[in-house]
C-alpha positions in Angstrom: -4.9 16.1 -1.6 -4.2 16.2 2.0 -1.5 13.6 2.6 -0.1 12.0 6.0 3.3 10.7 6.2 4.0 8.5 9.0 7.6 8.4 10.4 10.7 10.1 10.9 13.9 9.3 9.2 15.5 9.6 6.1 12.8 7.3 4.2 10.1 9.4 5.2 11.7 12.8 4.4 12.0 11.1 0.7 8.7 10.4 1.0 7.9 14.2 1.6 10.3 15.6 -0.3 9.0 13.8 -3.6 5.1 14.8 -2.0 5.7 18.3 -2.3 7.0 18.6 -5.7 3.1 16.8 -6.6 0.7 19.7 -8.1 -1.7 17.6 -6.3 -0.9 17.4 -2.5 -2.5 20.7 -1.1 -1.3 19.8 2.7 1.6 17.3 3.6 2.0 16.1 7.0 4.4 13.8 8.9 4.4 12.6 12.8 6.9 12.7 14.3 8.7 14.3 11.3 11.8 15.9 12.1 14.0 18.5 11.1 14.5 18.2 7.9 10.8 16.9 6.9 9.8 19.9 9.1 10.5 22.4 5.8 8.5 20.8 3.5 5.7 19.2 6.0 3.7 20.3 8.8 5.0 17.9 11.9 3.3 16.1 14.7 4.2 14.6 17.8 2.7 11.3 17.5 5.0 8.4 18.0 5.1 6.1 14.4 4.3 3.0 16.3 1.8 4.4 18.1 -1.1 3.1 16.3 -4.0 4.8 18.8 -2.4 8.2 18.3 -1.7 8.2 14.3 -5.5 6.8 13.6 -6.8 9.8 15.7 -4.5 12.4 13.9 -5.3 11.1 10.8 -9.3 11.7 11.5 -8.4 15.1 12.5 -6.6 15.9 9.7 -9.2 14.4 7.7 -6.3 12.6 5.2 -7.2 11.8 2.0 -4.3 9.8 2.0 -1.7 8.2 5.0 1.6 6.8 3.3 3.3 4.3 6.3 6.6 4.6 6.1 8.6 2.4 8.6 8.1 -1.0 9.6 6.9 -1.4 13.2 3.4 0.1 12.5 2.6 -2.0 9.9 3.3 -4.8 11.8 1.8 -3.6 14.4 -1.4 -3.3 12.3 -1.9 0.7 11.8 -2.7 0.3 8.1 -5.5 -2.0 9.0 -7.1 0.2 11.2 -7.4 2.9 8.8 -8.6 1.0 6.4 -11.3 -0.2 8.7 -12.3 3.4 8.9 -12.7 4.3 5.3 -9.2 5.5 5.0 -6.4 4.9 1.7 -3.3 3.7 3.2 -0.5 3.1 1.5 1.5 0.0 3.4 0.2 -3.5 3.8 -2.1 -4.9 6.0 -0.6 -6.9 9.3 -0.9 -10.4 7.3 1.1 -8.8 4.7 3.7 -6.9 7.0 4.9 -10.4 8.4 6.9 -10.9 5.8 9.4 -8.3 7.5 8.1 -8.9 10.8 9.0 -12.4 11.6 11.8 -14.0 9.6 11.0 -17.5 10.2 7.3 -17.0 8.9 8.9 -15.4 5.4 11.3 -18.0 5.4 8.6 -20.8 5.5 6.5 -18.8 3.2 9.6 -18.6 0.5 9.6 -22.8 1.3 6.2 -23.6 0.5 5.8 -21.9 -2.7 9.2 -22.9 -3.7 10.6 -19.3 -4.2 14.5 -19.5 -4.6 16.5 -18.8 -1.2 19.3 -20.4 1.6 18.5 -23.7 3.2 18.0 -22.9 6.8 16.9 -23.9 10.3 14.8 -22.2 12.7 15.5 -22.3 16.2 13.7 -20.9 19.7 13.8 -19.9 23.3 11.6 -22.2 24.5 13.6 -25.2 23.2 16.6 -23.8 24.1 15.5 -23.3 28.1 13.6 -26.3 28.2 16.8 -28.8 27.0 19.7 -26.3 26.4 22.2 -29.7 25.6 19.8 -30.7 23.2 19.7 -27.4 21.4 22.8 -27.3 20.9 23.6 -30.6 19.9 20.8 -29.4 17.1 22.5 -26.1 16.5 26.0 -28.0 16.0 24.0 -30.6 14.0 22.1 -27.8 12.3 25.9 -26.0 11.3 26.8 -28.9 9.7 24.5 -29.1 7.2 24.6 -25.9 5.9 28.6 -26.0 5.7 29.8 -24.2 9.1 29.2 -21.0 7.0 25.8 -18.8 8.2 24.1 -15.8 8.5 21.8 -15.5 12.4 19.1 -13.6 12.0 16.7 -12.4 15.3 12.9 -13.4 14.1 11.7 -10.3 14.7 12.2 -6.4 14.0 15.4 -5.4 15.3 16.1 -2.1 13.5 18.6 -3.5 10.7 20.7 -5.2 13.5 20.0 -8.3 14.2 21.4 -9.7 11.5 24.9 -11.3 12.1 27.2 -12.8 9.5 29.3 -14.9 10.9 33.1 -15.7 9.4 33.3 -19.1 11.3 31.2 -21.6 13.8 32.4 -19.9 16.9 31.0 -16.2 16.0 27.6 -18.3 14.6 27.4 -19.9 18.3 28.1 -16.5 20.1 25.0 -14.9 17.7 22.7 -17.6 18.3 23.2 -17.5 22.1 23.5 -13.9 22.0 20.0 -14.1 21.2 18.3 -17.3 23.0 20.4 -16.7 26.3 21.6 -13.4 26.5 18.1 -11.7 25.1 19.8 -9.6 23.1 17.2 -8.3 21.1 14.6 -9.1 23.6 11.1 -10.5 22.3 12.5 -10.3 18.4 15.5 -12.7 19.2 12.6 -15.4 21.0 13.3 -17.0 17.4 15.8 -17.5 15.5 16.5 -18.1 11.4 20.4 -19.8 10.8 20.6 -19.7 7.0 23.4 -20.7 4.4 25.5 -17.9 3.3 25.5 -17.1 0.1 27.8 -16.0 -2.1 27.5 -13.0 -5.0 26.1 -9.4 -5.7 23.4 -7.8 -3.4 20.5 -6.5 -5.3 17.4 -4.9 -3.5 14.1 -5.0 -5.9 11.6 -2.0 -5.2 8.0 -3.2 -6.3 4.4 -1.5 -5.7 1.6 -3.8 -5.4 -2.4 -3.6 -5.1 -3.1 -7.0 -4.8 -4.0 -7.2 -8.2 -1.6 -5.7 -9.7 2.5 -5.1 -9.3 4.7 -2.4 -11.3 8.8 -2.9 -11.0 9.7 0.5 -9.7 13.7 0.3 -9.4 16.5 -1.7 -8.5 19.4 -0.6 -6.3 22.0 -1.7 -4.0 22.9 -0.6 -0.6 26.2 -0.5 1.6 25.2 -2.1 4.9 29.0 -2.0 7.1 29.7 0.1 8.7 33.4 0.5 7.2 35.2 1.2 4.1 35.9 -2.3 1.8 32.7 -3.6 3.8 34.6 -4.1 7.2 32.9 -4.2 10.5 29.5 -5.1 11.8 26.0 -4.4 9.9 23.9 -1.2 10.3 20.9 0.2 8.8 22.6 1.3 5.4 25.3 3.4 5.3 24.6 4.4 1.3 23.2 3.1 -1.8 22.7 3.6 -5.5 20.6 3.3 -8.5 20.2 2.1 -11.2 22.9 -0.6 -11.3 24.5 -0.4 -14.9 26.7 -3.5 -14.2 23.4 -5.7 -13.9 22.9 -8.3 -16.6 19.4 -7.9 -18.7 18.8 -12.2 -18.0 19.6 -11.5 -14.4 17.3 -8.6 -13.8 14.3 -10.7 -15.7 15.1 -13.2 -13.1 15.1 -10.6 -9.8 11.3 -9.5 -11.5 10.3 -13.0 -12.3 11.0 -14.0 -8.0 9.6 -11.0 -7.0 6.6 -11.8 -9.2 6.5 -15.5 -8.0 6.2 -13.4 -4.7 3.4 -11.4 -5.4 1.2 -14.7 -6.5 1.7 -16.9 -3.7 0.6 -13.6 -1.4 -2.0 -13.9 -3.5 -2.5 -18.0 -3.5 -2.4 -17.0 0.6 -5.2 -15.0 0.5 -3.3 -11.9 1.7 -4.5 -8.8 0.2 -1.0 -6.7 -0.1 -1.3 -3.1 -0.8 1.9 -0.8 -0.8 5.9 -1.3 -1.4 7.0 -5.1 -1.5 11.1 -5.0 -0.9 12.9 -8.0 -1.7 16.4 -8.1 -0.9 18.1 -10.5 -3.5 21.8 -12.6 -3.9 23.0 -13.1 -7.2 24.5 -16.2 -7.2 25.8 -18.4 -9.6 22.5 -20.6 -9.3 20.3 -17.5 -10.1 19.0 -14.7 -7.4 17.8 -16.1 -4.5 15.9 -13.9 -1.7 17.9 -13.0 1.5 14.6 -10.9 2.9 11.6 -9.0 2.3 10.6 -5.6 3.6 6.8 -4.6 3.7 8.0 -0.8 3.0 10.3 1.1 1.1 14.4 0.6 2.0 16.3 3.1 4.2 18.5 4.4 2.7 17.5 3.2 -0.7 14.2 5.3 -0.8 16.7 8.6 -1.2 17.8 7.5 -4.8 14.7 5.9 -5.7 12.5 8.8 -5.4 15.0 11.5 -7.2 14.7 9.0 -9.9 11.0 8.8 -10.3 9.3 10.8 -13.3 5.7 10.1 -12.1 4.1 12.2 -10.0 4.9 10.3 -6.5 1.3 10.8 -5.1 -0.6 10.1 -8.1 1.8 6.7 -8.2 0.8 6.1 -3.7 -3.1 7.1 -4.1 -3.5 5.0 -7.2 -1.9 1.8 -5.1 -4.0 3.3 -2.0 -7.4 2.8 -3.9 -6.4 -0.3 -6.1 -6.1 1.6 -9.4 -2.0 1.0 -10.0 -3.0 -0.3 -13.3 -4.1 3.1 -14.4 -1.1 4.4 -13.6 2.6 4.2 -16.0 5.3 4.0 -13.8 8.1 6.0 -15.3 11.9 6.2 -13.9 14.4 8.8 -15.3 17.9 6.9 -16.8 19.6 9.1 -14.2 21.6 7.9 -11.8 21.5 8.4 -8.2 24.1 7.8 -5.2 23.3 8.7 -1.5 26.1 9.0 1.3 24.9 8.3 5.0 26.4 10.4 7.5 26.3 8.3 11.1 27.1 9.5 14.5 30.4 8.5 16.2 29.8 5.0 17.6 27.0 3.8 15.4 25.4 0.9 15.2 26.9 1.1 18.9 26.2 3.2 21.8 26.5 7.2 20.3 25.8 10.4 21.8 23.2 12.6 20.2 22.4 16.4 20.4 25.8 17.2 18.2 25.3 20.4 16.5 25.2 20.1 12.6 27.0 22.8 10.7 27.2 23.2 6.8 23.7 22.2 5.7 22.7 25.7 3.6 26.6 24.7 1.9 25.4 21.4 1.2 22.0 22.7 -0.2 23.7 25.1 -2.8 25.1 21.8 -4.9 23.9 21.2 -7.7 21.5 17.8 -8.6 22.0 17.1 -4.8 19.5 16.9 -1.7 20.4 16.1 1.8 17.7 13.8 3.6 17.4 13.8 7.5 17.4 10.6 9.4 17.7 11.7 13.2 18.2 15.0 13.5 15.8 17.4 15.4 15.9 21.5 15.9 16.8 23.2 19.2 17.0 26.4 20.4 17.1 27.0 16.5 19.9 25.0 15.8 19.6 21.4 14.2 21.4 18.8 15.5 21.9 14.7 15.7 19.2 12.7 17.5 20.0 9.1 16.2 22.4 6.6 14.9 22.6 7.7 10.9 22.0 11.6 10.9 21.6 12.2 7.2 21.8 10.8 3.9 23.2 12.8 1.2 22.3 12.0 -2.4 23.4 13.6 -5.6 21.8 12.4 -9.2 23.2 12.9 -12.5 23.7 11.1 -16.0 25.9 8.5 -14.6 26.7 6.3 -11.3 30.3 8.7 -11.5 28.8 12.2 -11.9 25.9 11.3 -8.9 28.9 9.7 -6.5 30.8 13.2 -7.1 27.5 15.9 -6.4 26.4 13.2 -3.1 30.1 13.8 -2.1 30.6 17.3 -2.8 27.8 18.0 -0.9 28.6 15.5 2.2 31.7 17.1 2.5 30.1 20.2 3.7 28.6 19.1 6.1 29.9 18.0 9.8 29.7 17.4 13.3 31.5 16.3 16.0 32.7 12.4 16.0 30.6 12.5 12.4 31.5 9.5 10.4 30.9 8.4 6.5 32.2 5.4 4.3 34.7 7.1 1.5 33.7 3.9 -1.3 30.2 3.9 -1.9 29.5 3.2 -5.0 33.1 3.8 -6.0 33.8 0.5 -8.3 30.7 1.4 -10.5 31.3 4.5 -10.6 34.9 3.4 -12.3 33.2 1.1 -14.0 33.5 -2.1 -12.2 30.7 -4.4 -11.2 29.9 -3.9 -7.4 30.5 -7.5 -5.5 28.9 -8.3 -2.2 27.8 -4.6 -1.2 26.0 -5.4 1.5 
């Protein structure tokens, strides 16, 4: 097979990483890539949202098969315009991808068909420009109803941070104008979904579906603060782990049985979705209820999903690709795995980038351990930081303890200047104590 990856983080070097282990992919690519994915992929300086420049590199490569990775091409329709030319894709179609790509539309979609989630209210610019008293008397009459106690979200895609949950009215008010009147987060904050917090464990559910078919592929559970004790604002996922050994067997029949509710009102819809369905889910005392959806696989959740999987990863993508998942068994190993996000200094804030990263062939040499890039890129023959979270660093073993230990091990070889790491991920399981509120 000659596979395409598209993207450039830590997902996507998963992706690849798990790709060249298959006996079956004969030439893996990636655009952009970067320096990590560059040693097991050949990379390419298309743009991932660039939906023009990844059709016409996947016609030259001639791909057998193009695996999507993040979220702004799918929404901006890349997987339909292979398809439309003959091509397997792995990632849903634009109808599909809306799910991530507008909040309010998932939001009324989980309404309709009566799939468990917060009450919430939508808001917009327009409204709020056209009669900004009345707004707010609606926002403050909106806050009341859902108990004072929210989470804001921006509509639209806004990189993992647009998402604001706020401890008390005043920091709600500030997020929602922070959006309608400041413009924030520019065309993805034009709308906005105020929702009831909700109270319990985090759980993100990892399905593939063909339209036809779906296959639970892992649950996990991801770190999203950016400090220890989850202080400080959200990022993009500053760890994660699998499996989740604390997880109650009624309780995960009940994350599968929403996410398969999911997959038949796509279906009731009439939208054909092909490829990973994420559904971020709170265990509460009423049950699991859905907080999101994402129309790919997580960041940085993909980096302990993948070490887990037994089954040859392209044989699992092409089989989705072409509508064949049912003739494909889905195996996971029992191992666990735990993955440690290094970020620059300053993320999710302003950061500098170009940092020279020392201690990666270290980190190589531990054992049951792999370091994924995330935004890093090679110069003059040295690699060094290019984004907000630089690398994730996952070790797998028997248990949630012996994984935390190699993904530490290893992170602790590695550094650069103003680098910076939560020391607790995964730390109350791996003493073997449920995990509350990770998120």
């Amino acid at each position: 097979m000659n596979v395409l990856v598209v993207g450039g983080g830590g997902r996507e070097h998963a992706l690849c990483w798990g790709l060249a282990r298959s006996p079956r992919v004969e030439q893996l690519h990636a655009a952009p890539g970067n320096a990590g994915i560059a040693s097991v992929a050949t990379c390419h300086a298309a743009a991932a949202d660039d939906v023009e420049a990844q059709v016409r590199l996947a016609d030259e490569l001639d791909a057998d098969l193009v695996v999507i990775g993040p979220e702004a091409p799918l929404v901006a329709g890349l997987a339909d315009e292979l398809r439309a030319r003959g091509r397997p894709v792995f990632g849903p179609n634009r109808a599909g991808a809306r799910l991530e790509g507008s909040k309010s539309f998932a939001k009324e979609f989980m309404f309709r068909h009566r799939i468990p989630t917060a009450t919430a209210m939508m808001l917009d610019r327009d409204a709020w420009e056209r009669d900004r008293r009345a707004a707010e008397r609606s926002i403050e009459a909106g806050l009341n109803t859902l108990g004072g106690v929210v989470v804001v979200k921006a509509d639209g895609l806004a990189a993992g941070k647009g998402v604001t949950v706020a401890s008390d009215r005043e920091e709600a008010r500030a997020a929602i104008e922070a959006c309608l009147e400041d413009d924030a987060f520019g065309a993805a904050g034009s709308q906005v979904v105020v929702e009831k917090r909700l109270d319990g464990s985090e759980v993100s559910a990892f399905a593939i579906v063909d339209g036809g078919t779906w296959v639970p592929l892992a649950l996990a559970q991801d770190f999203k603060r950016i400090g220890d004790a989850d202080r400080g604002p959200n990022t993009g996922g500053m760890g994660a782990y699998s499996p989740l050994p604390w997880l109650d067997p009624g309780d995960e029949a009940r994350i599968w049985a929403v996410v398969g509710s999911t997959v038949d009102a796509l279906r009731h819809e009439g939208i054909a979705y092909s490829g990973l369905l994420y559904t971020g889910l709170m265990l509460t005392a009423d049950g699991p209820k859905v907080l999101e959806y994402n129309c790919r696989f997580g960041d940085p959740e993909t980096q302990v999903v993948i070490p887990r999987l037994r089954t040859d990863l392209a044989e699992v993508l092409e089989a989705c690709a072409i509508g064949r998942l049912a003739d494909v068994k889905v195996d996971l190993a029992e191992d666990a795995g735990v993955t440690v996000v290094l970020a620059s200094g300053g993320y999710p804030g302003p950061y500098e980038t170009g940092r020279p990263i020392d201690g990666l062939d270290a980190a190589a040499q531990v054992r049951d351990a792999a370091v994924f890039h995330s935004g890093t890129e090679e110069r003059d023959g040295r690699v060094v930081t290019s984004g907000g979270r630089v690398l994730a660093v996952t070790g797998w073993g028997p248990s949630v303890a012996e994984a935390r230990s190699r993904a530490y091990d290893a992170a602790s070889r590695i550094s650069f200047e103003g680098a910076t790491r939560r020391s607790d991920i995964a730390a109350q399981v791996g003493a073997g104590r449920t995990e509350e509120g990770a998120g």
